[in-house]
N, C-alpha and C positions, 0 to 999 in steps of 0.2 A: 460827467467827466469821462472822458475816454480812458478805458484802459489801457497801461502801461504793460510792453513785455519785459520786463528787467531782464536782462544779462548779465554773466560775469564777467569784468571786466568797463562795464560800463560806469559813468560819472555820473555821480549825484550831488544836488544840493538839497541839505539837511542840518535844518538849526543850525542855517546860516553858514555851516562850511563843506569846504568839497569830504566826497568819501568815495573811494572806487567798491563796486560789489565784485562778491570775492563768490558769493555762491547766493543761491536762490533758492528757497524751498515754499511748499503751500501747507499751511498749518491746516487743522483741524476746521476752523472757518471758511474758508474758503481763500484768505486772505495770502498774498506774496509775504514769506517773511525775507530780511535783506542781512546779509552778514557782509560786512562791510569794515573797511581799514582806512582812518582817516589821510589825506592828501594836503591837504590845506597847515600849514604850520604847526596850528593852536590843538592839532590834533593827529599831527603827524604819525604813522604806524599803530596809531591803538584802534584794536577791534572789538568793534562796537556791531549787536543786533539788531535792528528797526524793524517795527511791524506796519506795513506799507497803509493801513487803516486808520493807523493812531498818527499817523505824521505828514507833515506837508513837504513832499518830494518834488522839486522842479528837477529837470536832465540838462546834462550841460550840453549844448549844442553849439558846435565851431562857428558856424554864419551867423549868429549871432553876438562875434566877440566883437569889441570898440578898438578900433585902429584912431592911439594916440600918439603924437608927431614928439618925437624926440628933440628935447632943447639943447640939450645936453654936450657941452663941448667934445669935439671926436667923436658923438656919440658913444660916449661911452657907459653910459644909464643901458642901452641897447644893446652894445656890447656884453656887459657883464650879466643882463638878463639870458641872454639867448645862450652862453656860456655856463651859469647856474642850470640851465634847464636841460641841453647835451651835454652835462657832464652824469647827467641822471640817464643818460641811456642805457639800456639792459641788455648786452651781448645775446646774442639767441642761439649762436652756434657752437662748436662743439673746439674753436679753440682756442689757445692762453692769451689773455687779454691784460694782464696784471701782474702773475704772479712771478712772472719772471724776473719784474724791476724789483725785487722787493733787497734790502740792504743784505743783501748776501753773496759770495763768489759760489756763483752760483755754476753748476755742475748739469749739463743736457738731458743724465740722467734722470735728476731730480725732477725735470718735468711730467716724467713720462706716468709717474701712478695718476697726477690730477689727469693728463689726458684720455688716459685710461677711464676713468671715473666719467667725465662728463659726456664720451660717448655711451653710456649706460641711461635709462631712463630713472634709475635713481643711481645716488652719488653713492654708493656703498662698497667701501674697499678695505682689505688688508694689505697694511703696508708692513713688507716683514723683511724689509734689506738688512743685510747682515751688521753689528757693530761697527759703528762709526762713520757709516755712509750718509748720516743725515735724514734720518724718519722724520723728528721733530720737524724740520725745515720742508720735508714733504709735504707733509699733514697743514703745517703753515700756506704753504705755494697752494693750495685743491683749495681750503680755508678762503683764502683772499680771493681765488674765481668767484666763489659760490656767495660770497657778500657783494659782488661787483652786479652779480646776477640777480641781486636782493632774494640770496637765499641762505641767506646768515647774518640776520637780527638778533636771533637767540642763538648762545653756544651755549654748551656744557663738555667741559673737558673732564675726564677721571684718572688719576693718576695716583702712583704711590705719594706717599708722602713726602719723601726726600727729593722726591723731583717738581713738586710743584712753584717754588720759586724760579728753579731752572724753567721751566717750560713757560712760565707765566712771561720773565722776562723774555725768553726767547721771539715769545708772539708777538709782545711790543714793540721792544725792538729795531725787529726785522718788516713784522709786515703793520705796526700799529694796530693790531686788533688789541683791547683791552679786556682783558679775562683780571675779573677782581675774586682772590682770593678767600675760600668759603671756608675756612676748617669749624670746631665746633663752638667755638666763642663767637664768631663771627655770625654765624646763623643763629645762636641763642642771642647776641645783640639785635639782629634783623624780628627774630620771632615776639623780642620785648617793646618794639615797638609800633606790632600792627596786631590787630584785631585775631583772635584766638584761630575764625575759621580763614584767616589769610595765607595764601601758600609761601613763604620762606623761598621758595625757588623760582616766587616771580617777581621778587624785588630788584634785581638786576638779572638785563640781559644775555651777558656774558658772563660766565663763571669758569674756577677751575677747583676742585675737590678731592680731595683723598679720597679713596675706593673707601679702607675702614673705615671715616668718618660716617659715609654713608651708608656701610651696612651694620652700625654702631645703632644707630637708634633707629627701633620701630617706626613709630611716628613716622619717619622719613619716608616710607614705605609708601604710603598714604599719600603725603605731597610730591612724590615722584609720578604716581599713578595719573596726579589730575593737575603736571605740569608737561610743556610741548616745545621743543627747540626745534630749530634749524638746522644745528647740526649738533651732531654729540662724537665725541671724539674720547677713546679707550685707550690710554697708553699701557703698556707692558701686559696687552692682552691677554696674553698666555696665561697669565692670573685668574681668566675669568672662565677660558675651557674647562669642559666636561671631563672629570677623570674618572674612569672607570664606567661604576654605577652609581658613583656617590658625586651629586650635584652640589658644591659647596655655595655656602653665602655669596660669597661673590660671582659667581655664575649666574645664579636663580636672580641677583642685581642686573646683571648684565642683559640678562635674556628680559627682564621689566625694561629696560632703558633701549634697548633696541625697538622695541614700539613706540617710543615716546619722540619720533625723530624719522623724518623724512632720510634725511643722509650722515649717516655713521662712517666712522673714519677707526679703525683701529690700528695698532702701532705692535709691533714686536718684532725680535730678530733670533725670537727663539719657538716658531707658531705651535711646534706641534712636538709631543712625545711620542714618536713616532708610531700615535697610534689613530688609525683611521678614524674611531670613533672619538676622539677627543679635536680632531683638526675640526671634522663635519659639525663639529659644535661652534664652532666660530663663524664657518659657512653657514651656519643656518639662523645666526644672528645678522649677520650679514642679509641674505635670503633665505627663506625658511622654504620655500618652494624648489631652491636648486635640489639639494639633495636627497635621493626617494631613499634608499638605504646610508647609513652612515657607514655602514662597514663594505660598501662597494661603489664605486663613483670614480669618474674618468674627469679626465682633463675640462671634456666639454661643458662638465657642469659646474665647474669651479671658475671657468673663462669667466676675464673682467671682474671677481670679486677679491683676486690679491694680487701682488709683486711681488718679487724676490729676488735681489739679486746681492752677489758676493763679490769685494772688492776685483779679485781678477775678472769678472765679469763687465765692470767699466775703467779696466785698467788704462786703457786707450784715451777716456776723456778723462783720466785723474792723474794723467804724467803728472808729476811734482808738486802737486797737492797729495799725496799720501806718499810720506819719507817710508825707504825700508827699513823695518825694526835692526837695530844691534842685538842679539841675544847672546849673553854671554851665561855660563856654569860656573856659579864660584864654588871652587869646592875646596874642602877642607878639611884632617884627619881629629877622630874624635879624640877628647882628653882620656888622660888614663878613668878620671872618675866616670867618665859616660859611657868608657867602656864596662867599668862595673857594672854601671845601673844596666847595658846593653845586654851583659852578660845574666845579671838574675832576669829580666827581661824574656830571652830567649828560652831560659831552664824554668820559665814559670808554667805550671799546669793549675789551670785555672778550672773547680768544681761544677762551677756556673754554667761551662760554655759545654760540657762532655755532653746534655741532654739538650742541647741546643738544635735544632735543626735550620735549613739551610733557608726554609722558608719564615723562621723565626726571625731573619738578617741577620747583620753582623754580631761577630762574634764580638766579648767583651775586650778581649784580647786584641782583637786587632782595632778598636775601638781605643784602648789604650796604645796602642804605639798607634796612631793617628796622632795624640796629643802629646806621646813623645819625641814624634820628630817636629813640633813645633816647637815645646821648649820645656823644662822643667817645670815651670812654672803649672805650666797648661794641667801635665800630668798629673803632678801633685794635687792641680782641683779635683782631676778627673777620680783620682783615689779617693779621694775626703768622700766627697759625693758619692761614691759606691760603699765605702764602708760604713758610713753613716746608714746608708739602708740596709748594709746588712748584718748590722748589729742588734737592727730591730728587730731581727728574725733570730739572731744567732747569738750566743755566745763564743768567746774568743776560740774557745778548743774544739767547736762543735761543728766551725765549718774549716780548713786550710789557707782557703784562699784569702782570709781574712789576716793570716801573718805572712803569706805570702805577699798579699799588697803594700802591707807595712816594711815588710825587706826593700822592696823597691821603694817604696818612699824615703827609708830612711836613704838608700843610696844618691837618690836625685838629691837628698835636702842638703848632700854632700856635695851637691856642685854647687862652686862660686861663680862669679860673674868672668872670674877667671880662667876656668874652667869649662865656658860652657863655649864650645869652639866655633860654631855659626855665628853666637854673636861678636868673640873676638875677630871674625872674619869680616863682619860686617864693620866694624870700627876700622879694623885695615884699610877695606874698601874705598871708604869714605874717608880716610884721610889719603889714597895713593894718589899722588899727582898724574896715572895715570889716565886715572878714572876722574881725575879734575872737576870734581863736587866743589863749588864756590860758597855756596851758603847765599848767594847773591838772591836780590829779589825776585828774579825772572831764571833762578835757578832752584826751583823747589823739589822736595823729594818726595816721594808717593811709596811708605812702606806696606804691604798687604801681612795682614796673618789672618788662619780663622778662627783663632782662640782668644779671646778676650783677657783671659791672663798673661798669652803673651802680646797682646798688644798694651796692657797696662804696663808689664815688665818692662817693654821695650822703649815709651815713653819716658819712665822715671827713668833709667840707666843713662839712656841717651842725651834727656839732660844733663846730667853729672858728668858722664865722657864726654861731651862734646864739648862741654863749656858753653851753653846756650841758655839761653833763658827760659825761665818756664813755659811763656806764652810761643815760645819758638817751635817747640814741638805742640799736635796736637793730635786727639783720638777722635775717632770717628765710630760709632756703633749702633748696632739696633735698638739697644738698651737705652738710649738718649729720644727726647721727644721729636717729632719733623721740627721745633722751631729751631731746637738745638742743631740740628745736622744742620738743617738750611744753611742758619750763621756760620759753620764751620767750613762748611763749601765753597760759602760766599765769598770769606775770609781769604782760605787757599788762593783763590784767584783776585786776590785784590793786592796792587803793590805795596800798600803802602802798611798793611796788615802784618807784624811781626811773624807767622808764622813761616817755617822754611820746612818743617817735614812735618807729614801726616802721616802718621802710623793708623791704619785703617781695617778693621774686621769685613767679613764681605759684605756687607749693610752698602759702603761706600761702592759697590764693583758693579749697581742695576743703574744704569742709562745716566749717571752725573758725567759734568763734565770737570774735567780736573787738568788739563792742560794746558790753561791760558799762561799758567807758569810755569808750567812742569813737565818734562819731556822723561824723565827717569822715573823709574820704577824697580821695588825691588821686593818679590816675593820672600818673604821670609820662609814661610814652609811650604811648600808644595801640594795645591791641590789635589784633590783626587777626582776630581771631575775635570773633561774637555772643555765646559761649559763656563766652569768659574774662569778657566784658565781662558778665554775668550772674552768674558765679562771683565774680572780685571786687565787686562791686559785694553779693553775699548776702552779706558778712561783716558789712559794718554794720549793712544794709538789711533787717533779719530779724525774727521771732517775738518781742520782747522788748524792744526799743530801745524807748527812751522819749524820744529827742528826733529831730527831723525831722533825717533823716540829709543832710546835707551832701557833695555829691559833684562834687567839682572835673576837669575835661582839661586836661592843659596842652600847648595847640595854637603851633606856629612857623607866623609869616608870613615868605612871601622872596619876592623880586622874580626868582626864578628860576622859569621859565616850569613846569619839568617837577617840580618840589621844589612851585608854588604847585598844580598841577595835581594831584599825589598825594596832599598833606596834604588837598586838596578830598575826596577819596573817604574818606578817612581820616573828615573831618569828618562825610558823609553816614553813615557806619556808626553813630555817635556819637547823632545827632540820630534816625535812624530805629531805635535799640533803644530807645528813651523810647517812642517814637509804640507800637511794636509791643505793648512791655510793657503799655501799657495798655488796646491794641485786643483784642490776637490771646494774650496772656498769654507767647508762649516766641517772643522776637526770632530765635531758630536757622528758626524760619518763612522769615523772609526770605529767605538763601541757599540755603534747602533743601538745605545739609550739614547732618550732627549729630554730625559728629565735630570738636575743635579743628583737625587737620591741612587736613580737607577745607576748611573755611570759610578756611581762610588761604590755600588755592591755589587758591578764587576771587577774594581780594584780589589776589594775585598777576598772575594772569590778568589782573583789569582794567589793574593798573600797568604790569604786561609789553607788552599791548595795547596801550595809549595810549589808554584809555573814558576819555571825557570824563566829569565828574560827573553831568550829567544821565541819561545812559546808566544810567552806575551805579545814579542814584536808583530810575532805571525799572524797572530789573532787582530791586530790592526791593523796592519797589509791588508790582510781581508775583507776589512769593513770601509778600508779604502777603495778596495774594487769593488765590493756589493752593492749592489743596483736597490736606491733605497725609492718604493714607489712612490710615497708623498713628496719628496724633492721632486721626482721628475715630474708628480702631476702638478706642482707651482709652478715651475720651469716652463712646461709645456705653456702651460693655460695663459701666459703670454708671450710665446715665441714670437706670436705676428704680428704684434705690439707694433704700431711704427713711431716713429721719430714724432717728436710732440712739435705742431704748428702754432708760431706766437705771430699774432699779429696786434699791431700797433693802431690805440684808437686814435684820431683824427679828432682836435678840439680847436678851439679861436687861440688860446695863450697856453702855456706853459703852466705848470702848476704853482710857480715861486712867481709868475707873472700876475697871473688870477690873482695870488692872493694877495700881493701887492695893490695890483690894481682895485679891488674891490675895496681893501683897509683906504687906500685913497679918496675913495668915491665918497665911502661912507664917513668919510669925517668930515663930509659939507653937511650933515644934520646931525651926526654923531660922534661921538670921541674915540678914538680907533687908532692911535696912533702906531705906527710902523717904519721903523730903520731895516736898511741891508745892513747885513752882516759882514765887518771890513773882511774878516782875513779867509772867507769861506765864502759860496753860493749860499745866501739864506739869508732870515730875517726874525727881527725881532720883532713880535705883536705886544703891545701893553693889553693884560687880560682884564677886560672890563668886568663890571658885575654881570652883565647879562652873559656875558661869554664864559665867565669863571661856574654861572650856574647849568650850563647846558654842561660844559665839559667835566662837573662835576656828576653829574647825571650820567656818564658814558666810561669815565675815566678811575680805574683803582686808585686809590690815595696814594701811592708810593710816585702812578706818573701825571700826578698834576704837579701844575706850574706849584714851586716852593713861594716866590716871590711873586712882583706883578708883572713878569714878562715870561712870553714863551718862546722859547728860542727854535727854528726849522730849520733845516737844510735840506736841499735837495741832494745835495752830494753824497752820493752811495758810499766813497771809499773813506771818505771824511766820518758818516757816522758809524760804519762800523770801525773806526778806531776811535772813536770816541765810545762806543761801545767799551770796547777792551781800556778804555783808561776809565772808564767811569767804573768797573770792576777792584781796576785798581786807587780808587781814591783814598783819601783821609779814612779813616774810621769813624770821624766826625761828619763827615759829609754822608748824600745815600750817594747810594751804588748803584743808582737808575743815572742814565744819561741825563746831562744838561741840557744837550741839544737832540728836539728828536730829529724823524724822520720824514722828510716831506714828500709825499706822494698820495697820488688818488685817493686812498684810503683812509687818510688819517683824519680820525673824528672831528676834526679843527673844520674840515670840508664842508660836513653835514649842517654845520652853523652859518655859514659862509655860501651855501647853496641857497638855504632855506632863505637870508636875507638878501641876495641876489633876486630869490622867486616873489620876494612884496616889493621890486621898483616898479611893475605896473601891477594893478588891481585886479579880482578876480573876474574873467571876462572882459580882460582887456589883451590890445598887442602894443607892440610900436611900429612905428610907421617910419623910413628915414628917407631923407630926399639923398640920392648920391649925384654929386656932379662930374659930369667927364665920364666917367668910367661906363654909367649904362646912360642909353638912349632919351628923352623927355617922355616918347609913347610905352616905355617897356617897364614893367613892374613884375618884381618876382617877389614869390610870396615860402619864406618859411617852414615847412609843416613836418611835423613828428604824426606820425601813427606806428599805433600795436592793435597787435589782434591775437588774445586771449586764447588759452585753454580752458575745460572745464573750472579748470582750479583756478584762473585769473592771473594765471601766471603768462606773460607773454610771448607766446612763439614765434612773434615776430616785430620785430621793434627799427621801426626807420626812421633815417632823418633824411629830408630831401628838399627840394625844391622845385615849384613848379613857375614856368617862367610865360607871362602873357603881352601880347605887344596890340596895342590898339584895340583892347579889352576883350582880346583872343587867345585863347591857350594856344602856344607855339607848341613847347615841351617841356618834358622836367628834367631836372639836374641834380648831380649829386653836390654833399656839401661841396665837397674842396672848390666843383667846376662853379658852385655859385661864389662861395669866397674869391677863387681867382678873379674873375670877372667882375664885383664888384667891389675889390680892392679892402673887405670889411675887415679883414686882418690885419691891416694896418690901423697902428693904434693911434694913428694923428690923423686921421683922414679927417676932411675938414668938415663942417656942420655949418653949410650956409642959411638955415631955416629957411629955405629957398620952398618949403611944401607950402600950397594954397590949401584952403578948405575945400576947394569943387574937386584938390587932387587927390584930396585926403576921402571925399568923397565917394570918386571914381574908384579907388580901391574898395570901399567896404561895399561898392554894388555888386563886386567879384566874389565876393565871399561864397555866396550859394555855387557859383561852378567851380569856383578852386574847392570847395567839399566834396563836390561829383567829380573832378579831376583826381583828386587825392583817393578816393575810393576808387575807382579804375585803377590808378596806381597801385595802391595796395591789393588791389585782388589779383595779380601777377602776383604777389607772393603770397597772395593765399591759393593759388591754386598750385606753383611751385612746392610748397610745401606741399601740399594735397599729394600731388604726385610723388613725391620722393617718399613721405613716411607712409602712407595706405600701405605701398607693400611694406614693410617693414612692422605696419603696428598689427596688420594682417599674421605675419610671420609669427609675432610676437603672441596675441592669441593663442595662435596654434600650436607654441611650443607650452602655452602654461594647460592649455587642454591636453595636450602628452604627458606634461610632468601629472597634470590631478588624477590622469587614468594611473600614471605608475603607482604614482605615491597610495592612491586607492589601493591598488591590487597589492601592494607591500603591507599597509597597514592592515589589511584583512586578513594577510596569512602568518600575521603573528599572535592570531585571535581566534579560537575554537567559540565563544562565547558569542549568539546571534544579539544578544545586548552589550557587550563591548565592540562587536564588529559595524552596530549601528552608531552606536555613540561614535568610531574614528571616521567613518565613514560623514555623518556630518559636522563634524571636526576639519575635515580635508573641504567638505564643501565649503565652508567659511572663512577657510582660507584662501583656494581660489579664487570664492567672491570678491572675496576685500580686492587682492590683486588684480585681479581681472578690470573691475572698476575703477583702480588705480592706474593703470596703465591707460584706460583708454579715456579716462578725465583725463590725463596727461599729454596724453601725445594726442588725442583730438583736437583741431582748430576749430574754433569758433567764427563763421563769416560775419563778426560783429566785431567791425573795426573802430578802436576812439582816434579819431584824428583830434589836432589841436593845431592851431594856425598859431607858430609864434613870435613870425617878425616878418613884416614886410618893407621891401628894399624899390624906392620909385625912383625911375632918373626925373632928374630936374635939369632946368637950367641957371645959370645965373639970374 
């Protein structure tokens, strides 16, 4: 038997069905071993090894396929095949083919990280756009390329907890990708029912998981290590950077799962604390090669692996999709009892804080009036909780400060609900007809505090003053589990959900979205970080809102010197994140912290101090004008960035037509039944057994069909309002859309493809006689080729046709010019079975030179290619041999030790290696092209 050279990329048959080889190795034997991903239906994407010794291999070879004459009324059997099989074609260039239709108002901006990304040889990106610009929707738009490209079969999403129902449905949705929800019951149900050494994370494709879920259990550890996605996507990254020198649990997660994944996608609008070494930690998850020092690195090496930008920065394409805020200061003079409690307050001298130093942090003191300008309440915990510890140490006369805390407690426990003047102000607020609060359902209220007692406080009161119902108001906190938040969220944004105000601790203020009802907002106490005040404030203030969001402080005047003095600084923090937001785009400028702790132990410091407010103000002017280098090195690294190019793919039908036409087709042997949809573009499919089992397979249980139909539309603006009403449904009903969305992507395809691909048999075509339109001597023939990289991924993927007249290759053609010409776009075109057997013949004796024409063909773009990437993959070598000398010479001079300098030293080689061979598997072509002959079109006559 002749040997065989296997290729990647090439077709094989093997126990009876197709498989393409994906790579080829020689074992120990001598023997070809075949790593291989099924093609054929019954085996669609699973990969499978074959040992070329133990099995019987035939190749699929195009001249060899059987040209069978279509019966078929309109030819439409023909039709639908050749349209299941170019709908499968694989974009090879670098840009948006997809993600731009996907059910969103979409924004020019938003294209530009995926294009970013795919001019990159891996898809590896931070997307760190500022609050409310739409990251999610980003990450979704790169997402839906990169499956188009069939290179996201597996996902894995990581997210906090409370954002995972948000983000889940967001991906549906908008672009139908289905991520099914993994928390820890879910994976203990998955693990109960498969074999002990089974991986839990290869039970479904697509997934979405809380970060502490998985750094919760060991075990996990293990089956992350020997699981492998497509893409892996990291929301509120910033969680998983390096601080310091202390690498936390989720970091040491983070930096495992960046190896487990060809293309990483990470999300934050908050990347870095502005400190070089904690940014370089996300860069070098991203690529571990870009940067050779973490404490020194320029724009160039950061180019292509994030974004950044701040609403004034795409002011120009978000005219009136982003309302300007109202921000008003309600302010209000303290009761005589607050100024009591104000007054022992200021005369307190606390024993605790005198040996306290400044690297200890804050003082105790100003710790308690934190909790006092949120409410009594607050304080009052804060007291219990401190004397309680230090009664364990002390007796009552042995320390001061212990009946000092007790004077002021007893003064607060002296304020009534009547008395306590913020909150009578907020009752004013809320009922002033000018501030016109309705209580209506599409007028919800969104209250912040950061103290849990006064968010409890202010729930209970506000029932009772307001005269609402209990379920009318609701809390929101860390202290509750993600199912619990989830539902509360859900809730908020559902019409028909009793709830009208959410008094919310900052648990609710990381990446939710809270505006589908609610445009108001009202800070009860006043952060002390830029960053909270940035975080809540994007809940309303975001991508989407459709009314000018309304954003209230609720400020105390006192006639106590050091209480008027603090609230002053308080006030300048308030007033200069407006100013910044609009100058400088990220108000965390000002303090030049970027972490919440840091930015509050500069407030600290001024209060601690005794800084006058001017001071203060000055000190953020300044940080307004200081030149911060990590913004400018994001900024830079994509200045040149240009304008993202979408181009529109070319298919026989419409997507709502396809699938019409197909459910058509298929109910002459099967039951498939399908209505349009009266008052909308779309349809209704009855979900069969076989249909309801494949999309059970692909589909979270929340968006499968409830009943036996599934409802489509094509209509963009149609389903995201249907989005937004199925938010607000019943409580009774779910809260996923009725109607999804139909487009390229949606799983419903993959089903409707695959039974499209069995109207002719393997190693067959069809043949069709056209009348009128082409010639009786002219026949054009069909043909799809790719031609492979090392990895079997395609670099080049055509559809064309080659046209022959008197059993002579004339020339080839692209689809449209072979569709225009012979009229096959037309869905009635008539099917006279006008084909003989000698003409049926006459074509399959062409087959061997439309093979050799179609290879000629193709080799114009394989040498096309050749030329454009050689220089570039050339380049590309030579920059990772620069970066390994650096990276060398850095790791060696942080090493005196000739066996630690050996150990980094090949450490750095085996990084390169990987790389190195990864690049040039990648951007290598392969001159091993698979052609496939998939339809030929003969003129006949009557």
């Amino acid at each position: 038997m002749l040997a065989v050279d296997y290729a990647p990329g090439m077709r094989t048959i093997i126990r009876d069905e197709e498989w393409m080889v994906k790579k080829v190795e020689r074992n120990n034997m001598g023997n070809d071993v075949l790593y291989c991903i099924g093609v054929s239906p019954l085996v669609k994407d699973r990969e499978v090894i074959f040992l070329t010794d133990l099995e019987k291999i035939s190749i699929v070879n195009p001249k060899d396929v059987q040209l069978v004459a279509d019966g078929s009324s309109f030819f439409r059997r023909t039709q639908l095949y050749l349209e299941s099989q170019w709908r499968q074609q694989i974009p090879t260039d670098t840009d948006l083919h997809i993600g731009d239709q996907a059910a969103m108002d979409l924004m020019p901006y938003q294209l530009e990280p995926a294009q970013i990304a795919l001019k990159r040889p891996r898809q590896r990106i931070l997307i760190a756009d500022a609050v409310g610009l739409g990251k999610t929707l980003e990450a979704g738009i790169l997402m839906s390329e990169l499956i188009a490209r069939g290179k996201g079969r597996r996902i894995l999403v990581v997210t906090v907890k409370s954002m995972m129902t948000q983000f889940q449905k967001e991906m549906w949705n908008r672009f139908t990708i289905p991520l099914v929800r993994l928390d820890s019951k879910k994976i203990h149900d998955i693990r109960a029912k498969l074999p002990s050494n089974y991986n839990p994370f290869s039970y479904y494709d697509k997934t979405i998981v809380s970060i502490d879920t998985l750094k919760r259990d060991v075990e996990y550890r293990t089956h992350l290590e020997k699981a492998y996605w497509d893409i892996i996507v990291i929301d509120e990254a910033q969680n998983v950077a390096e601080r310091g020198d202390h690498q936390a649990q989720r970091s040491r997660l983070a930096k495992l799962l960046a190896d487990r994944s060809d293309t990483m996608i990470m999300l934050s609008a908050t990347p870095h604390d502005g400190r070089a070494k904690s940014f370089a930690s996300l860069m070098n998850m991203l690529d571990p090669t870009a940067i050779v020092n973490p404490e020194d690195y320029t724009k160039d090496d950061i180019k292509g692996l994030c974004v950044r930008r701040f609403k004034k920065d795409v002011k120009d394409q978000v005219s009136g999709s982003f309302l300007e805020r109202r921000i008003e200061l309600e302010r209000c003079f303290a009761s005589p009892k607050e100024e009591h409690a104000f007054d022992i307050f200021s005369e307190m001298q606390l024993q605790m804080d005198l040996s306290k130093t400044k690297a200890q942090g804050q003082l105790f003191k100003t710790s308690l009036e934190k909790s006092l300008f949120s409410s009594p309440a607050a304080c009052i915990k804060s007291i219990d909780a401190r004397l309680k510890k230090l009664r364990k140490k002390y007796s009552d006369n042995e320390i001061k400060d212990i009946n000092a805390l007790e004077e002021l407690k007893a003064a607060l426990e002296e304020i009534q609900p009547s008395d306590f003047s913020r909150y009578q102000k907020l009752l004013l607020l809320l009922r002033d007809p000018e501030y016109a609060w309705t209580a209506e359902t599409d007028d919800r209220l969104v209250i912040f505090t950061e103290r849990i007692e006064t968010m409890k406080y202010l729930a209970a009161r506000l029932r009772e003053d307001l005269n609402l119902p209990a379920d009318a108001i609701q809390e929101i906190s860390g202290a509750m589990s993600d199912a619990e938040q989830q539902e509360i969220v859900e809730n908020f944004g559902r019409k028909e959900a009793p709830v009208r105000v959410l008094v919310a601790s900052d648990v609710a203020s990381e990446g939710l979205n809270l505006h589908y009802l609610s445009h108001r907002m009202i800070h009860f106490d006043i952060p002390w970080s830029l960053m909270v005040f940035q975080q809540r404030n994007g809940r309303i203030d975001r991508y989407g809102q459709k009314k000018r969001p309304d954003i209230r402080y609720m400020m105390i005047e006192s006639r106590n010197k050091r209480i008027k003095g603090d609230m002053r600084i308080i006030e300048i923090l308030i007033t200069k994140e407006e100013q910044a937001l609009k100058n400088i785009g990220d108000p965390a400028f000002l303090l030049g912290k970027f972490s919440i702790e840091d930015e509050e132990l500069v407030v600290s410091d001024a209060i601690e101090g005794g800084s006058d407010a001017d001071a203060f103000a000055k000190t953020l002017d300044s940080g307004e004008e200081e030149f911060d280098p990590l913004e400018a090195l994001m900024a830079a690294s994509t200045e040149d960035a240009e304008p993202a190019k979408v181009k529109k793919d070319e298919t026989l039908f419409s997507d709502i037509d396809y699938l019409y036409l197909s459910m058509g087709y298929l109910n002459q042997s099967e039951s498939h039944p399908v209505e349009r949809l009266q008052s909308v573009s779309g349809l209704e499919v009855t979900v069969t057994p076989d249909m309801r089992k494949r999309l059970k397979a692909l589909l979270p249980d929340e968006a499968m069909p409830q009943g036996d139909y599934l409802r489509l539309s094509d209509d963009k603006e149609f389903c995201m309002t249907e989005m937004k009403r199925s938010m607000q449904n019943n409580m009774a009903e779910t809260a996923w859309p009725k109607v999804q969305y139909l487009w390229k992507l949606h799983p419903l395809f993959s089903w409707v493809n695959d039974k499209g691909g069995l109207l002719y048999g393997r190693g067959e075509a069809p043949i069709v006689g056209i009348l009128e339109r082409m010639k009786p001597n002219e026949t054009i023939f069909v043909v799809t080729g790719s031609i492979p990289n090392k990895r079997s991924t395609p670099l080049v993927d055509e559809w064309f046709a080659l046209s022959f007249e008197n059993g002579k290759y004339v020339k080839s053609l692209s689809m449209n010019e072979m569709l225009t010409h012979t009229g096959f776009r037309n869905t009635k075109i008539p099917n006279g079975n006008s084909l003989t057997e000698e003409e049926i013949r006459e074509a399959q004796d062409l087959l061997p030179d439309v093979v050799e024409q179609a290879k000629k063909y193709l080799n114009g773009y394989y040498q096309s290619y050749q030329n454009r990437i050689n220089p570039l993959l050339d380049e590309e070598i030579d920059k990772l041999a620069e970066l390994e000398a650096r990276h060398k010479d850095y790791q060696l001079s942080l090493f005196e030790s000739e066996r630690k300098k050996s150990e980094q030293e090949r450490m750095v080689d085996e990084l390169f290696n990987k790389f190195t061979t990864w690049v040039t598997d990648t951007m290598s072509i392969q001159n091993n092209p698979y052609i496939r002959i998939i339809a030929v079109m003969k003129g006949v006559s009557r």
